[in-house]
C-alpha positions as CSV (number, residue, x, y, z in Angstrom):
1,X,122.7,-64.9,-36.8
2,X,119.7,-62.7,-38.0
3,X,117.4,-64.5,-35.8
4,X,119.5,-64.4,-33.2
5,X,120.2,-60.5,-33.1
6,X,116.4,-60.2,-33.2
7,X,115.6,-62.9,-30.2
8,X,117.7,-61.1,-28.4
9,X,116.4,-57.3,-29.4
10,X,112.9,-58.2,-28.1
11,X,112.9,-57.7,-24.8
12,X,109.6,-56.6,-24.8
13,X,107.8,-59.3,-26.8
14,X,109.9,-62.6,-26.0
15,X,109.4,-61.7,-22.0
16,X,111.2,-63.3,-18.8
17,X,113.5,-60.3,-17.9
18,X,113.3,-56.9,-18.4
19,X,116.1,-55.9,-20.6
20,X,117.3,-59.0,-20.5
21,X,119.7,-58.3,-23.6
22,X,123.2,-58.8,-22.5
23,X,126.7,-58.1,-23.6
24,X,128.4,-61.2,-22.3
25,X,131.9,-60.7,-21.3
26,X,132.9,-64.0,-21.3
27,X,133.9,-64.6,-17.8
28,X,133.1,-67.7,-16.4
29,X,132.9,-68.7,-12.4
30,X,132.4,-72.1,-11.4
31,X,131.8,-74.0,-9.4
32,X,134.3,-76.2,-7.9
33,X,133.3,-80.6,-7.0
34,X,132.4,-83.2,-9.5
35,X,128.7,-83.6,-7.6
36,X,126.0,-81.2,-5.3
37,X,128.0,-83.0,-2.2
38,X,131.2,-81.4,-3.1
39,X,131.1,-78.1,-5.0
40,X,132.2,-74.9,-3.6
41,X,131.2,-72.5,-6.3
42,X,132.2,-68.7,-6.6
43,X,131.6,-65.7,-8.5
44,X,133.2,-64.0,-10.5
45,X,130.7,-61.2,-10.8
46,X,132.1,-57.7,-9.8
47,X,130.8,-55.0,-7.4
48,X,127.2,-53.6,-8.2
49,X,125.1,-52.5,-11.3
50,X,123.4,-49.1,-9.9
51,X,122.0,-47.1,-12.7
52,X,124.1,-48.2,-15.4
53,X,121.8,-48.1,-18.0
54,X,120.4,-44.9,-17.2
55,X,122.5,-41.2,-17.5
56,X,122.8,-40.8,-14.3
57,X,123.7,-42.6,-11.1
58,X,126.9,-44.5,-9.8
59,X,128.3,-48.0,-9.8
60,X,127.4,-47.8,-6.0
61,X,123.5,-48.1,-7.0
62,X,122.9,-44.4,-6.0
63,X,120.9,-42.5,-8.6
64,X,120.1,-38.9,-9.2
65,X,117.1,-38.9,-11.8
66,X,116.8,-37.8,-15.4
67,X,116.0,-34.6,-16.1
68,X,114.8,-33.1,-12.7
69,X,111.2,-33.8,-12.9
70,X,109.6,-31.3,-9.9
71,X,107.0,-32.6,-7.6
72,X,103.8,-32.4,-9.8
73,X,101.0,-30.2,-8.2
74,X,101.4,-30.6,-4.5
75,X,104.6,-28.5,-4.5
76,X,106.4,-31.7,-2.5
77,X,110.5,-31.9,-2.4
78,X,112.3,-34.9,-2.6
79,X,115.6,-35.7,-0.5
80,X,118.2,-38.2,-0.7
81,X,118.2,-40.4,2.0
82,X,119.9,-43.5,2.9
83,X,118.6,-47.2,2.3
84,X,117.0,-49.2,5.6
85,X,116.5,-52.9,6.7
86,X,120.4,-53.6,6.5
87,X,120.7,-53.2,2.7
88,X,124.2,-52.3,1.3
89,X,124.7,-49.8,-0.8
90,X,121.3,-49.1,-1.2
91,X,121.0,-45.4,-0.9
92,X,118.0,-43.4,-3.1
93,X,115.1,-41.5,-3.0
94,X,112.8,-41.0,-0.2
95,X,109.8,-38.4,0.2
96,X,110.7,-34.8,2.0
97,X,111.0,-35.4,5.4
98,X,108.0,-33.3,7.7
99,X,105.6,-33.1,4.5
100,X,102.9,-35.0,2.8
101,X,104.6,-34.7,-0.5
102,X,103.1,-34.7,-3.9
103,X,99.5,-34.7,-4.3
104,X,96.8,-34.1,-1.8
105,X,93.0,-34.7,-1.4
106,X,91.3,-35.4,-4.8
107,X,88.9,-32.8,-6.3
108,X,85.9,-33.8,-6.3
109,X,84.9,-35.4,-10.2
110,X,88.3,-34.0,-11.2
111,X,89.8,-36.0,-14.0
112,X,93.1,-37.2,-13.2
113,X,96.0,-37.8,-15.7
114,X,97.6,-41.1,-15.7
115,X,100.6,-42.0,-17.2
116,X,100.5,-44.7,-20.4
117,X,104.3,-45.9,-21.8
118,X,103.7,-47.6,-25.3
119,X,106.2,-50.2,-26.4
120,X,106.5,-50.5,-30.4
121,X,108.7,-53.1,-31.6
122,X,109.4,-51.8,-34.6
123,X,112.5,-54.2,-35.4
124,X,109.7,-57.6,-34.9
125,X,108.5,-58.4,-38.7
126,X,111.7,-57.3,-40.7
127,X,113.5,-60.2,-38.2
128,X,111.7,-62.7,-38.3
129,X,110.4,-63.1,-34.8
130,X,106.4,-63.5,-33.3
131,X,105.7,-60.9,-31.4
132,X,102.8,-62.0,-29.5
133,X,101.0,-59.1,-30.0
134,X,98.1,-58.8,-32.2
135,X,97.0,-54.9,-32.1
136,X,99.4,-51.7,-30.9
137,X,99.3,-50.3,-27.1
138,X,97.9,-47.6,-28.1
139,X,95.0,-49.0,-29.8
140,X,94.7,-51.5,-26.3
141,X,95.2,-48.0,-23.5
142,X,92.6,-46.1,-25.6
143,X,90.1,-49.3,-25.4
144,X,90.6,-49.3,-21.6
145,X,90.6,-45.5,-20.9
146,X,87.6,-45.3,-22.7
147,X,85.8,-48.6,-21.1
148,X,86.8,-47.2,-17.4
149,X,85.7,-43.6,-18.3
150,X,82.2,-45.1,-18.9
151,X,82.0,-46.9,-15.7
152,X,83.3,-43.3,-14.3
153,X,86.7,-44.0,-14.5
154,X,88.8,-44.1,-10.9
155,X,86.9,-43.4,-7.7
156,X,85.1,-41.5,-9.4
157,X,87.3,-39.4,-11.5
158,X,87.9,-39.8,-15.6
159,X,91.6,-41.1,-16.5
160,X,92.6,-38.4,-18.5
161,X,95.7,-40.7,-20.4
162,X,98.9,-39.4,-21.0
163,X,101.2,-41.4,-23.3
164,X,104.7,-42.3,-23.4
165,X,106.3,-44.0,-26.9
166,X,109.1,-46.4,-26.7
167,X,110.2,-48.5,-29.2
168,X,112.4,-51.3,-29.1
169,X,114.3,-50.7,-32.1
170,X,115.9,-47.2,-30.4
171,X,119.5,-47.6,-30.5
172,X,119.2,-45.8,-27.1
173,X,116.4,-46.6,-24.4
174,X,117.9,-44.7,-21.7
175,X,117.3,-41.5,-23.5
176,X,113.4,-42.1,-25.4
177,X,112.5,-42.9,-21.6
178,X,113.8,-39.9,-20.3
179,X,111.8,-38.1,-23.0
180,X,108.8,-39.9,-21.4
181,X,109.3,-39.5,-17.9
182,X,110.1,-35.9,-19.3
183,X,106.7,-36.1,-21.0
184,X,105.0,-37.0,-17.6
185,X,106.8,-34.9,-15.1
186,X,107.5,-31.5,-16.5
187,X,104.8,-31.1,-19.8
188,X,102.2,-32.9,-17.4
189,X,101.7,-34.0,-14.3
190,X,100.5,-37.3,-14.3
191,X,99.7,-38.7,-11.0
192,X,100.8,-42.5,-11.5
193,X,102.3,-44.5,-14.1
194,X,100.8,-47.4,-14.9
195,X,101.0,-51.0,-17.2
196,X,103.9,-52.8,-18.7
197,X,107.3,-51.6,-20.2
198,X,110.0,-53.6,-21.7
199,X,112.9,-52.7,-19.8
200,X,113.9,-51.9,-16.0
201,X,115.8,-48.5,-16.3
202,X,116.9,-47.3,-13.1
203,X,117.5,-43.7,-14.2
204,X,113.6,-43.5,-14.8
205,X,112.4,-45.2,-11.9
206,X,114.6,-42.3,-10.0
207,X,113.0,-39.9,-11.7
208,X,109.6,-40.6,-10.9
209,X,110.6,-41.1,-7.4
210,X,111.5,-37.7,-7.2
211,X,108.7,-36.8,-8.7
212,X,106.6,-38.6,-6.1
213,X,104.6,-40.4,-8.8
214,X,103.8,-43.8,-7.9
215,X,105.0,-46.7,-10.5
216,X,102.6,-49.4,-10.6
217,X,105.0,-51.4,-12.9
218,X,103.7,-54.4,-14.9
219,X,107.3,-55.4,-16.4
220,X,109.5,-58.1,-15.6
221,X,112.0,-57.9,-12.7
222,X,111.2,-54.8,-11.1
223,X,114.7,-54.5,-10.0
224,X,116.2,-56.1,-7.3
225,X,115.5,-55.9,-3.3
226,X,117.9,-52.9,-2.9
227,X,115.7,-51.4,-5.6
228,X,113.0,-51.9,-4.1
229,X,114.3,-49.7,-1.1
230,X,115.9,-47.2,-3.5
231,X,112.6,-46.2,-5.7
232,X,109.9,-46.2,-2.8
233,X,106.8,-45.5,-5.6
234,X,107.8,-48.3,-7.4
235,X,104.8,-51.2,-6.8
236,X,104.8,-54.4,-8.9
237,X,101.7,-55.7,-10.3
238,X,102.7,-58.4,-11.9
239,X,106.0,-60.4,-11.3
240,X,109.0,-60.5,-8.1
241,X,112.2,-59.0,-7.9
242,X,115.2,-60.6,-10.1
243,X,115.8,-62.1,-6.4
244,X,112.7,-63.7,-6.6
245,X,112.8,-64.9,-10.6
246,X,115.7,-66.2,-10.0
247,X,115.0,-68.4,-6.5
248,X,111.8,-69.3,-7.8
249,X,113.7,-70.8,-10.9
250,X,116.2,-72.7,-8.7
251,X,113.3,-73.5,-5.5
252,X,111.4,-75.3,-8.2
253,X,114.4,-77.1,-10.2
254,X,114.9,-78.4,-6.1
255,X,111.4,-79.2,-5.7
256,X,111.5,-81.1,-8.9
257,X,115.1,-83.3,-8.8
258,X,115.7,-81.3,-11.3
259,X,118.5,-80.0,-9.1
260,X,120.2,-83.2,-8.0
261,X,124.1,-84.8,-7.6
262,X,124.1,-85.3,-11.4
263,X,123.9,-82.3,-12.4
264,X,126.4,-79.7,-13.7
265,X,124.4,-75.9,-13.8
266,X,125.4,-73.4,-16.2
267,X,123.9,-69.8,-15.4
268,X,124.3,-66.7,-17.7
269,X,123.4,-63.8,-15.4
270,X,123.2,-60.2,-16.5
271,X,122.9,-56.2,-15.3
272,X,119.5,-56.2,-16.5
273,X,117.5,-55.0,-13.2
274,X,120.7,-55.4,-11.4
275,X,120.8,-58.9,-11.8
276,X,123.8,-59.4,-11.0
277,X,123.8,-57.6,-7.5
278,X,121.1,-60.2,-7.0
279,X,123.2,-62.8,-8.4
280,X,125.6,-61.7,-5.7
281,X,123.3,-61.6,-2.7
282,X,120.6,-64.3,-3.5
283,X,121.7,-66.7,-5.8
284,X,125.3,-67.7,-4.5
285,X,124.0,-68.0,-1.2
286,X,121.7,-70.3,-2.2
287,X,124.0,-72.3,-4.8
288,X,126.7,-72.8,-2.1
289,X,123.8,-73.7,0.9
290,X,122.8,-76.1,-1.2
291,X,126.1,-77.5,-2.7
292,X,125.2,-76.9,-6.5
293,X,127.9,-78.0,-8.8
294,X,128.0,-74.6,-11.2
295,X,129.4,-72.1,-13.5
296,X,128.1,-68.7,-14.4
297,X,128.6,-66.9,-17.2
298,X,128.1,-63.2,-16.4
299,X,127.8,-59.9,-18.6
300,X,126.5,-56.4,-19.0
301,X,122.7,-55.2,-20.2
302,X,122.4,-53.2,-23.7
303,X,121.5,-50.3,-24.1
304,X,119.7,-50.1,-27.2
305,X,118.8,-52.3,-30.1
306,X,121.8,-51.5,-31.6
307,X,123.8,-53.6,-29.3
308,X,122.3,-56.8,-29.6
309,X,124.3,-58.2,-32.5
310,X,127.6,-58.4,-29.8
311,X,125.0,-59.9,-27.1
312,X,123.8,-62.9,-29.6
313,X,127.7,-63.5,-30.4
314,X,128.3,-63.6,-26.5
315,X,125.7,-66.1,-26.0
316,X,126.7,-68.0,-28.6
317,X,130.3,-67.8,-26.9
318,X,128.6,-69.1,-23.6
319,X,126.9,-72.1,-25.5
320,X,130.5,-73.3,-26.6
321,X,132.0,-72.8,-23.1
322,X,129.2,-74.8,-21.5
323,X,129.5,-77.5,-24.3
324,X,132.6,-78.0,-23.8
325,X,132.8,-78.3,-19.8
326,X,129.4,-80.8,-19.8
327,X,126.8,-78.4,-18.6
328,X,123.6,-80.1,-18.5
329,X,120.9,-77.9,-17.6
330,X,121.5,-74.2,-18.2
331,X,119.9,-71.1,-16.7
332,X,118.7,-68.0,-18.2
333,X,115.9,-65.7,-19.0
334,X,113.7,-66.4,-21.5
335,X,114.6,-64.3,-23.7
336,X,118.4,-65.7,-23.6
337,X,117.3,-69.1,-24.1
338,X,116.0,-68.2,-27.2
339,X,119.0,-67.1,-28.5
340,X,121.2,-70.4,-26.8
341,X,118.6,-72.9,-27.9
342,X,118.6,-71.6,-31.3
343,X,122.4,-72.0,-31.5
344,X,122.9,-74.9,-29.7
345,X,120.2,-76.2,-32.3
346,X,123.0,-75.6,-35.0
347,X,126.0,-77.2,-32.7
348,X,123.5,-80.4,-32.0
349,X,123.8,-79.7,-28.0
350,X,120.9,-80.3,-26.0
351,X,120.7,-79.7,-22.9
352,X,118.1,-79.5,-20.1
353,X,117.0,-75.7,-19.6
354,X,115.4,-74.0,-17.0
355,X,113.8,-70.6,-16.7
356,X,111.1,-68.6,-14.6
357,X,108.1,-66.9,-16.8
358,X,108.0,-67.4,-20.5
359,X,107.1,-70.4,-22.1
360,X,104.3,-69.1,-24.5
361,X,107.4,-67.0,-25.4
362,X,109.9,-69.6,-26.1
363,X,107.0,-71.9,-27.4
364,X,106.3,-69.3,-30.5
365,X,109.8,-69.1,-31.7
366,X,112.5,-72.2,-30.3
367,X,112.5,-75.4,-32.0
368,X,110.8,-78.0,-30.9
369,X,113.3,-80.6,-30.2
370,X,115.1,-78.0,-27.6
371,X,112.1,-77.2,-26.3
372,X,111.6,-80.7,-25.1
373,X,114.1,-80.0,-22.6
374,X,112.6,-76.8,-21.0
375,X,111.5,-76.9,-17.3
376,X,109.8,-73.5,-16.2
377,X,108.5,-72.4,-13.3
378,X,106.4,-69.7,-13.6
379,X,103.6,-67.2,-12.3
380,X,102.1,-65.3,-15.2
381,X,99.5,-68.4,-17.0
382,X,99.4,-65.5,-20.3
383,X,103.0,-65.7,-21.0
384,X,103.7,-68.9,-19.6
385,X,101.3,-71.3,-21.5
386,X,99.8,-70.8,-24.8
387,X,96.4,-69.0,-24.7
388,X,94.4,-72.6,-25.5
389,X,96.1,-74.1,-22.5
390,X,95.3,-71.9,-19.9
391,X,95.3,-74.1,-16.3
392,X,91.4,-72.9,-15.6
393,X,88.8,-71.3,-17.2
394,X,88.9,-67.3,-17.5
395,X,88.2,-65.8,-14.2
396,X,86.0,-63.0,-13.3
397,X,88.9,-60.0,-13.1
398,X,90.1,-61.2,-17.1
399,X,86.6,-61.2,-18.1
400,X,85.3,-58.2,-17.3
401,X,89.2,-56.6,-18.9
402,X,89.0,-58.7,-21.9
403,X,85.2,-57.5,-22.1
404,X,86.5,-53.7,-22.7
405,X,88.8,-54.3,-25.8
406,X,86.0,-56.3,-27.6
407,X,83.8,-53.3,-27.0
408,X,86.1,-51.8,-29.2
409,X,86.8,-54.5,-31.7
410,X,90.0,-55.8,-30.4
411,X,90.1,-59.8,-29.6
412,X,93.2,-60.8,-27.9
413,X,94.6,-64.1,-29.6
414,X,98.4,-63.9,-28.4
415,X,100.5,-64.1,-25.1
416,X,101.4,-60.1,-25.4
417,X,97.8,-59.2,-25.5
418,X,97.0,-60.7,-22.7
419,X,99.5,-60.1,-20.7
420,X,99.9,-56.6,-21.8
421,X,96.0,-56.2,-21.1
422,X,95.4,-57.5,-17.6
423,X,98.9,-55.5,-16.6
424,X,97.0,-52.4,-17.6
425,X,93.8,-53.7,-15.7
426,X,95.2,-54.8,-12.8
427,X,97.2,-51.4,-12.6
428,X,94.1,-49.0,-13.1
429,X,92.2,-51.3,-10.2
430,X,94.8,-51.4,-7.7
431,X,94.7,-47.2,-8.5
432,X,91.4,-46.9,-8.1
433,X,91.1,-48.9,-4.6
434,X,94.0,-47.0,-3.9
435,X,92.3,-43.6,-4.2
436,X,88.8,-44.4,-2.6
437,X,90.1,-46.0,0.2
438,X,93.0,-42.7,0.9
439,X,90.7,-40.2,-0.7
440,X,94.1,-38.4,-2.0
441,X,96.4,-39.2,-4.7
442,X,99.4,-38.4,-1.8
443,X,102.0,-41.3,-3.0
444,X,102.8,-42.3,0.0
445,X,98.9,-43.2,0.9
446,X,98.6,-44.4,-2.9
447,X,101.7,-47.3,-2.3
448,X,100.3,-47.9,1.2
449,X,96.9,-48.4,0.1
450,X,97.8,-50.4,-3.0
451,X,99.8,-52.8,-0.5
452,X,96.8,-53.1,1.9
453,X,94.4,-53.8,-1.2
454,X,96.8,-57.2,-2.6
455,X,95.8,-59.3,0.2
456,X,92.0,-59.7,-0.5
457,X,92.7,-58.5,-4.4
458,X,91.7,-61.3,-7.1
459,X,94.9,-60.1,-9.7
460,X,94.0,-61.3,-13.7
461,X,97.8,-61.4,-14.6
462,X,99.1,-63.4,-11.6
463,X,98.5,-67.0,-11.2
464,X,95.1,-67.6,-9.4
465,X,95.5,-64.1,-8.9
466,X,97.3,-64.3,-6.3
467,X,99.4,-60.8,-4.9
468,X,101.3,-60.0,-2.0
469,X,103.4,-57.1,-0.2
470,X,106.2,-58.6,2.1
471,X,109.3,-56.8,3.2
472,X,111.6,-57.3,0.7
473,X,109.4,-56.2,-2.2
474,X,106.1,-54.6,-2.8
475,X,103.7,-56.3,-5.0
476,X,104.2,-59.2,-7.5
477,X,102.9,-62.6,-7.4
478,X,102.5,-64.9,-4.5
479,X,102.7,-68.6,-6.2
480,X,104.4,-70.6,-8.7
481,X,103.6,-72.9,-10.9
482,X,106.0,-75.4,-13.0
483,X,105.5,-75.8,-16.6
484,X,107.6,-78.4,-19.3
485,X,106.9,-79.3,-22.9
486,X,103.5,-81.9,-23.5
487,X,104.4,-84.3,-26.6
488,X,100.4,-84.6,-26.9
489,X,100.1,-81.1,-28.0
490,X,103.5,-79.9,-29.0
491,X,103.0,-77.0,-26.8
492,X,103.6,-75.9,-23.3
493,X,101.2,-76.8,-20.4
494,X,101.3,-76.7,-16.6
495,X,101.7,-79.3,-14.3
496,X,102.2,-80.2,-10.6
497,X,101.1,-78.2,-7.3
498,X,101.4,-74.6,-6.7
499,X,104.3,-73.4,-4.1
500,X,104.8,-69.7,-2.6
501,X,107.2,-67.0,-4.8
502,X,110.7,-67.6,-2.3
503,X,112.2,-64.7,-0.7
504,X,115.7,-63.8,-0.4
């Protein structure tokens, strides 16, 4: 149980879903038919996850921010305004209506300060689990900062970093991230925030709206499509909306037979990112359209580290149920297959498993003979295959990143450094093409920009480096890949065609 409180404490290292560490409160929905012909499944997830995690905000997904961070520099105001394109309940924070908001032409050779968050994982070692990470963020940020600085920094103008500590061994993240956005908004005024973090808060995502700082956010699940309307400087570098994890997860299992009259799904769905809003609006849809035979076991996202014991028990709750009612190929996260394979290793069940990004993940720490059964479908070839099995050779955008931490002695060798590395890279880019082709740091031009730069921009973290910016979400990647265990190596490896990230 050790090992199982830690798999499902490292969010941050183990990867697939944002917070994905879950209090499972052992309800179960299923899905009604003995084959795909016949079942009529439904939910029983209830109403909407807003900003639960955070201080602030209501079950109705509206959020008021942390701890009123003001407009940085430009003197801009922030109002709350409804959300568009038909979403429901989607109301949050737009820019002040009539005014360019924060920011404003950039100085000429004026440094600018850019926002850092570093992740410890300071409850890693002591349980047992690989990390994936060979150096600290800090060590990595100051490698880059000081690479791009040389080159003269961002259109021009030397990143002067600002850095925010999280670790996930806090018993509350809600609160060391308000400390950072705190950090960002009010003791400086950083002009973007940039790179990965472990976990999707909503509270600080509505507080650097209201600051009108832009969020180019390299972490998994950036939120779900009503998110992506509520927090309008949020701007994914690096993965789709828990919408788009989870229909990728399912499109492929379709594509594959995976998906076929045989079998029985089990999905455990959490709050994490408001997962289970998407559940509600994405995933049903699609289960019932296409006459899945399922049940879902459903529960709420942790807090802090210190309330991952009660989320391994749950899962080890859901492992029993699906047992016992013949699930044969269960859904999760990454991160909560860990903790189900290694307990269904224990109770001899073995099932088929399939998951979105994360088999480098699973690979380091599942046993082998559950791993067997894992069918991923993924976009991220750092975290999703081990870094000796990459699907092609290193291409020019990894290089030249890769090339600025071994100018400063640090060799990436593990999934996190990778991934954590070209997040940061692909972040400060994006920025910089952002800033010479607006000339101002004005967030709405910055978010604009960045979206008109993904089409022709060659992404390191994304698979072929592909990006895009559709309707229902800005950035993230634009194709998927599937990815099973290869007996030959013992290890993860890709196979099959490509096929474009589905949209709700």
């Amino acid at each position: 149980m050790k090992r199982l409180a830690a798999a499902a404490a490292l969010t941050a290292l183990l990867t697939a879903a944002c917070g994905s560490t879950v209090q499972l409160k052992n309800q179960v929905a299923a899905g009604q038919g003995d084959g795909l012909s016949q079942s009529t499944g439904t939910t029983g997830v209830g109403g909407t996850s807003g900003g639960a995690l955070g201080t602030t905000g209501s079950p109705t997904g509206d959020g008021t921010g942390l701890t009123g961070g003001s407009g940085g520099t430009g003197g801009g105001s922030a109002t709350s305004g409804s959300g568009s394109s038909g979403l429901p309940g989607s109301t949050g924070t737009t820019f002040g209506a009539g005014s360019t908001t924060a920011g404003g032409k950039v100085g000429d050779h004026a440094p600018i300060q850019i926002g850092f968050v570093t992740t410890s994982v300071g409850n890693a070692a002591a349980l047992g689990v690989n990390a994936g990470q060979t150096y600290t963020d800090r060590a990595m940020f100051d490698a880059l900062v000081s690479e791009y600085n040389a080159q003269g920094g961002v259109a021009g103008h030397k990143i002067a970093p600002v850095y925010g500590d999280t670790d996930t061994a806090s018993s509350n993240w809600s609160n060391q991230f308000a400390q950072v956005c705190a950090k960002f908004t009010q003791d400086n005024h950083v002009k973007v925030v940039i790179g990965y973090i472990f976990v999707f808060l909503p509270s600080f995502e509505s507080c650097l709206a209201k600051a009108h700082i832009p969020h180019l956010y390299g972490g998994y699940q950036p939120g779900d499509v009503v998110d992506q309307r509520s927090y309008p400087t949020m701007i994914g570098t690096g993965h789709p909306t828990v919408d788009g994890f989870d229909l990728t997860a399912l499109d492929g299992a379709l594509r594959s037979g995976l998906l076929n009259a045989k079998t029985k799904l089990g999905l455990i769905i959490d709050t994490c990112a408001d997962g289970d809003r998407a559940y509600n609006s994405s995933v049903v849809p699609w289960l019932k359209a296409h006459n899945v035979n399922y049940q879902t076991v459903t529960g709420s996202c942790a807090q802090g580290a210190s309330d991952v014991s009660g989320a391994a028990s749950a899962i080890s709750n859901a492992e029993l149920k699906f047992a016992a009612s013949g699930v044969n190929l269960v859904f999760a996260s990454a991160v909560e297959l860990l903790v189900f394979m290694e307990d269904a290793q224990s109770q001899g069940y073995q099932p088929e498993y399939l998951t979105a990004v994360g088999g480098a993940a699973l690979e380091a720490n599942a046993p082998a003979s559950q791993m067997k059964h894992l069918h991923g479908f993924g976009w991220m070839p750092s975290v999703d295959v081990n870094p000796s099995h990459q699907p092609y050779p290193q291409t020019a955008p990894q290089k030249a990143c890769i090339a600025k931490l071994v100018k400063h002695g640090l060799k990436p060798a593990q999934y996190n450094d990778f991934m954590a590395a070209y997040q940061a890279c692909d972040g400060i880019d994006l920025y910089a093409k952002a800033l010479a082709a607006g000339g101002s740091t004005d967030p709405q031009k910055v978010v604009d920009e960045v979206g008109s730069a993904m089409a022709a921009y060659q992404s390191a973290g994304t698979y072929a480096g592909g990006l895009r910016d559709v309707a229902h979400q800005r950035g993230g990647p634009s194709t998927y890949r599937a990815y099973a265990w290869t007996d030959s190596c013992s290890c993860v490896t890709y196979r099959g065609p490509t096929y474009p990230i589905p949209t709700p």
